[in-house]
N, C-alpha and C positions, 0 to 999 in steps of 0.2 A: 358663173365661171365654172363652177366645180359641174355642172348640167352639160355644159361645152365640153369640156374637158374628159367628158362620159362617152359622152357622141362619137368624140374625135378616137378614143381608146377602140371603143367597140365597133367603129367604121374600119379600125387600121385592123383588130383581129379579124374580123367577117374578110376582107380585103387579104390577109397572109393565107385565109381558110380555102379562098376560091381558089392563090393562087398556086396552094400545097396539093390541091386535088387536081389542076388542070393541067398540073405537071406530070402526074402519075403514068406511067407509058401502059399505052390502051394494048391489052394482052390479048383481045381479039384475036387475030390472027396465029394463034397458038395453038387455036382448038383445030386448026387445020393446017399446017407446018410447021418444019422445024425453025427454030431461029436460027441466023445466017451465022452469028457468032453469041458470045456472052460478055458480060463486064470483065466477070473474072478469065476471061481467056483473052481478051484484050492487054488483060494487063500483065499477062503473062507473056505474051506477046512485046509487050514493051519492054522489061526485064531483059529478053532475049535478045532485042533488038540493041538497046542499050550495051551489050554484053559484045557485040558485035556477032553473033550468032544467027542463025538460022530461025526463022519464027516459024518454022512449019508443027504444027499439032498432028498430033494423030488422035481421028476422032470417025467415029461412023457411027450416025446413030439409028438405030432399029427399032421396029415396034416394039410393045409390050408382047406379044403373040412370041418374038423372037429372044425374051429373056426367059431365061428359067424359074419357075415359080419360085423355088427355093432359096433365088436371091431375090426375090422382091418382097419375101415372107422375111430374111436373114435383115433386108437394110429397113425394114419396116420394125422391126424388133429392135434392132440398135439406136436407130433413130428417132423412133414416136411412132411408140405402140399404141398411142390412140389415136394414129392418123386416121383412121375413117369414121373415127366417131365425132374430132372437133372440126369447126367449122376456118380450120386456117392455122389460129392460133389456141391454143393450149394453156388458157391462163393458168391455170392449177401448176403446168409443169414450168412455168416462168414464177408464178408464187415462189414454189420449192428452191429454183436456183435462185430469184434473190436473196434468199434467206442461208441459202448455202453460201454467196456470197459475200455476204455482208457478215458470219460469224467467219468466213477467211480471210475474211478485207481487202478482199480482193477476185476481178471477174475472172472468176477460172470457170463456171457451171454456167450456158448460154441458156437453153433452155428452148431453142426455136423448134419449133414444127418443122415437117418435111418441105410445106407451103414455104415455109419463111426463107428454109437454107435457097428452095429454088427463086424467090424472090430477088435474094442475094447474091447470089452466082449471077444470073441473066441481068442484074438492072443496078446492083450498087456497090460497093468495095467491103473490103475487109473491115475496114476502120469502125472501130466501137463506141461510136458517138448517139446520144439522144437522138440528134436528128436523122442519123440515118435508120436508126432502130425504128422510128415512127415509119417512114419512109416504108422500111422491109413492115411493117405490119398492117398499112395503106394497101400495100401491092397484094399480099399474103391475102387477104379480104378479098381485093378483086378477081385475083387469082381463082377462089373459089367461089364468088358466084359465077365466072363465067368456061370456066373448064370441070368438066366431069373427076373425080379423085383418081379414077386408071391413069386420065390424062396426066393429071400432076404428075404420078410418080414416074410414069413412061419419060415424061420429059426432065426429072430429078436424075432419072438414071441416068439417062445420055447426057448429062451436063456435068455430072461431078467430075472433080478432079482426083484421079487415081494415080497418080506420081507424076516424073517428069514429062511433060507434051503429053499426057497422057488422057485423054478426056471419055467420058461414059464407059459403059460395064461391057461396051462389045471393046472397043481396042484394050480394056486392062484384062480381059479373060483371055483376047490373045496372044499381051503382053508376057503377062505370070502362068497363065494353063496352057496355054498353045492351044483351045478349044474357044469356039465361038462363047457367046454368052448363054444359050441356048441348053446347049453341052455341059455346063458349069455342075458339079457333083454340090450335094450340100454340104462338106466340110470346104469347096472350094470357094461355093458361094458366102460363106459366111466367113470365108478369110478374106475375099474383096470388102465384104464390108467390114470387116475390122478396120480399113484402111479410111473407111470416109472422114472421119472427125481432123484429122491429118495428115496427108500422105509422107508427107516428110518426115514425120516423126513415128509412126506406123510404116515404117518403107518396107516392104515383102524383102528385098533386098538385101538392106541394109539393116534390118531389124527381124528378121525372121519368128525370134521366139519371142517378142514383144508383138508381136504379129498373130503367135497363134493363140496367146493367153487371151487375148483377148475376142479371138475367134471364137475359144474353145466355150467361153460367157457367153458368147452372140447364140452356140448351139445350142444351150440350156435357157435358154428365154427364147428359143425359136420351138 
């Protein structure tokens, strides 16, 4: 009985394992186009929709060749500074936040890679659940054996969300500088990434000097 009851256990996990990987959306096609849209812009789209509003985004995305080093040096620093050494994810930097975590008791410290946040934008929601945490850390994996790391961060850029409708670092550098992304000076590149952790709450706009404090940080670890 208890032999049976073994089988049946380790049949049903093997059985949930195939069908956790066979869901994984195959990122192939990445190493050689842009994606048509993202999760998170879908849903921002719905929002809008809901809202009875207008769903048009503004987004253009560009190569890396067409971002200015200085902001992919600034969101590289803000975000995971050892994006080209780890292989996705960064466990040492998720050690850290759970443990920052768990003495606040509460998740305010994520801890994701640059891998993980584009994981997350492109393929699965906001919501802060075990299972979709597995999920961004499945993908984050595939992600990097099958895209070269210029690749990730070229397609991180063009995906983030930078305020309202506002999507990648070419429409927010035209947004807030009036200059391509290209064009971006390095206190202006390091003030779009102040913005990435939240736009809403980091808003150039609406929050200017909460905006540049934390720029002024991004300059000095840049």
């Amino acid at each position: 009985m208890i032999r049976r009851a073994l089988i049946v256990i380790l049949a049903a996990a093997l059985g949930a394992a195939v069908l956790f990987w066979a869901t994984l959306p195959d990122v192939r096609p990445l190493a050689r186009s842009w994606p048509a849209t993202t999760a998170f812009m879908e849903r921002r789209k719905a929002e809008l929709a809901k809202r009875g509003e207008s769903t048009r985004l503004d987004w253009t995305p560009v190569p890396l060749a067409r971002i200015a080093p200085d902001l992919q040096r600034a969101v590289v620093a803000a975000e995971d500074s050892r994006f080209f050494e780890h292989g996705g994810v960064d466990w040492e930097a998720m050690r850290g936040a759970l443990e920052t975590n768990w003495e606040k008791g509460r998740l305010k410290v994520g801890g994701s890679t640059i891998t993980q946040q584009l994981a997350k934008n492109l393929y699965l929601s906001p919501a802060r659940t075990p299972w979709r945490k597995l999920r961004e850390l499945a993908i984050a994996k595939r992600l990097e054996s099958q895209l070269s790391k210029k690749r990730i961060l070229e397609l991180y850029l063009n995906v983030i969300e930078l305020g309202p409708r506002t999507y990648g670092v070419e429409a927010a550098a035209r947004r807030y500088m009036g200059v391509s992304a290209r064009d971006l000076s390095r206190e202006q590149a390091a003030t779009l990434a102040a913005m990435i952790p939240s736009p809403r709450l980091y808003d150039l706009q609406r929050h200017p000097e909460r905006v540049k404090r934390r720029a002024d940080r991004i300059l000095r670890w840049m």
